[in-house]
C-alpha positions as a Python dict, from the first residue, in 0.01 Angstrom:
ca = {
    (1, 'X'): (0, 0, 0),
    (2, 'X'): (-116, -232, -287),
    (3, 'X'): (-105, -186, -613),
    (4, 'X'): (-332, 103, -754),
    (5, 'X'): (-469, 93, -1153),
    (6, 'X'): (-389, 409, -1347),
    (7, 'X'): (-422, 353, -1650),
    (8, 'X'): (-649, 44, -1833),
    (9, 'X'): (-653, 75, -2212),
    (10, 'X'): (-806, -191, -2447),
    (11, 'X'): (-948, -131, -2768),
    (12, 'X'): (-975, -321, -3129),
    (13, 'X'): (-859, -66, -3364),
    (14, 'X'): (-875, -120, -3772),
    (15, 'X'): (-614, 8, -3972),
    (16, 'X'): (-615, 172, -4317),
    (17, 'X'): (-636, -202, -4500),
    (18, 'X'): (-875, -333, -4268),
    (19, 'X'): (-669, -515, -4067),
    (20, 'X'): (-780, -517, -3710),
    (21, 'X'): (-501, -454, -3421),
    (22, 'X'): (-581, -462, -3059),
    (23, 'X'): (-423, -232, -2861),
    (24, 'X'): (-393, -322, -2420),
    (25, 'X'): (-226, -80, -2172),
    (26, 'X'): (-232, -102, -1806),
    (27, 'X'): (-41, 57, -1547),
    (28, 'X'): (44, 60, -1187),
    (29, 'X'): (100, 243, -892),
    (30, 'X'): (321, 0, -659),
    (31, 'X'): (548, 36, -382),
    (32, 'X'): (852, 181, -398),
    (33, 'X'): (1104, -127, -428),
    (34, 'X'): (1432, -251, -637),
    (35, 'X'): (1269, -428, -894),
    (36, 'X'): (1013, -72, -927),
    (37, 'X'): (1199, 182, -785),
    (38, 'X'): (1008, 482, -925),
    (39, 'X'): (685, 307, -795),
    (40, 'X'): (586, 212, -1133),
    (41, 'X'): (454, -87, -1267),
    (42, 'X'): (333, -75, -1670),
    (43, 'X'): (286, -283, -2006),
    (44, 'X'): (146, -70, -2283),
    (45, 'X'): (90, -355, -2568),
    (46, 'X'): (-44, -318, -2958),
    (47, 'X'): (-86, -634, -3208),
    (48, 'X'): (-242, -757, -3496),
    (49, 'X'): (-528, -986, -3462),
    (50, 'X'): (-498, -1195, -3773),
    (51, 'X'): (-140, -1305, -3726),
    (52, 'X'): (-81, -1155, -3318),
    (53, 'X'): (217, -989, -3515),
    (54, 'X'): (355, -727, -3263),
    (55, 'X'): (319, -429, -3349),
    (56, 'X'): (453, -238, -3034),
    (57, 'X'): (536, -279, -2657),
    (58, 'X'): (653, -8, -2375),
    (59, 'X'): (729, -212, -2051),
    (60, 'X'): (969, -256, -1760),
    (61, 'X'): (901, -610, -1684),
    (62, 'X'): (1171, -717, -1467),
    (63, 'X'): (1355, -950, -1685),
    (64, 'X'): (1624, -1050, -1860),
    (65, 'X'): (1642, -701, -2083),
    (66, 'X'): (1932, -474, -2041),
    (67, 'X'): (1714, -169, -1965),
    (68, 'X'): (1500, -168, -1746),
    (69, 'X'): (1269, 47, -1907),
    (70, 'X'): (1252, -85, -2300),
    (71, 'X'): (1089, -107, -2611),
    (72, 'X'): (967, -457, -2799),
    (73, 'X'): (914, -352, -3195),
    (74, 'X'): (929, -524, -3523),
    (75, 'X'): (1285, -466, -3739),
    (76, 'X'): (1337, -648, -4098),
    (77, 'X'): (1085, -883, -3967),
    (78, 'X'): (1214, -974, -3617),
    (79, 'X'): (1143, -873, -3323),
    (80, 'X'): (1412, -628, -3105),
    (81, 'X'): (1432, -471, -2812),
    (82, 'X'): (1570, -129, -2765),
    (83, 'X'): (1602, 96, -2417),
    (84, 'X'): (1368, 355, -2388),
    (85, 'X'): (1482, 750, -2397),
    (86, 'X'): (1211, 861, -2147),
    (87, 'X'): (1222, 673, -1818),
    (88, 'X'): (892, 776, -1632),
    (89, 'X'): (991, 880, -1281),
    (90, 'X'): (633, 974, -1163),
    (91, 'X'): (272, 923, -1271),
    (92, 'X'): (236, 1238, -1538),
    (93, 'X'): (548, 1131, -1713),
    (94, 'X'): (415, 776, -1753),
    (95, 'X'): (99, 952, -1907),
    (96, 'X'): (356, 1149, -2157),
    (97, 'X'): (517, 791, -2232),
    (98, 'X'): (124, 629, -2263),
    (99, 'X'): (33, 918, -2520),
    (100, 'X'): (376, 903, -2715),
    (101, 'X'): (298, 502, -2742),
    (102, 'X'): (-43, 580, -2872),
    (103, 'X'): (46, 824, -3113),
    (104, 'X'): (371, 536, -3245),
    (105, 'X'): (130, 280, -3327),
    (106, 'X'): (-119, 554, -3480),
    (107, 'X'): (188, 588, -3696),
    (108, 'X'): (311, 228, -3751),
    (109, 'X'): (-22, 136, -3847),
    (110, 'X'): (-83, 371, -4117),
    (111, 'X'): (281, 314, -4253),
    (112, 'X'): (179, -40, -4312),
    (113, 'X'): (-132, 36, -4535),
    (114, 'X'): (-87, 10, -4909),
}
């Protein structure tokens, strides 16, 4: 089997200052293997334009991160990473975990406005 698309998100979004922020999620459905055990494959990615300041990444890249599954966000101005609590084990919780990052940098953005 080769990899399928499920999900392929990209938008340019402003936020309550004007500030544009691009937001670019895609997904995969791969074979089962070590490195993607529940068949998963995904990068759900939001930034600001003006500076490509981060705003917030879901992925489970297989790197050097503790979790497999993990957060990239902005903290006091640097960049962290942080496990996530939900670990999608199927398609329809990936789409739970692609609507909760949606609705996080819906939030993020509109804490930044002034």
């Amino acid at each position: 089997m080769l990899a399928k698309r499920i999900i392929d998100e990209r938008d340019k979004k402003t936020d309550g200052n004007g500030r544009e922020y691009v937001i670019e999620a895609v997904a995969f459905k791969v074979p089962e293997s070590e490195a993607f055990p529940s068949g998963l494959k995904y990068s759900f990615h939001a930034n600001y334009l003006d500076e490509e300041k981060l705003i917030l990444r879901y992925d489970n890249a297989n790197d050097f991160h503790a979790a497999k599954h993990h957060k990239h966000m902005i903290e006091n101005e640097n960049e962290i990473t942080k496990p996530l609590k939900k670990q999608p084990e199927n398609i329809e919780q990936l789409y739970e975990l692609f609507k909760e990052w949606i609705q996080k940098v819906k939030t993020i953005c509109q804490e930044n406005t002034t």
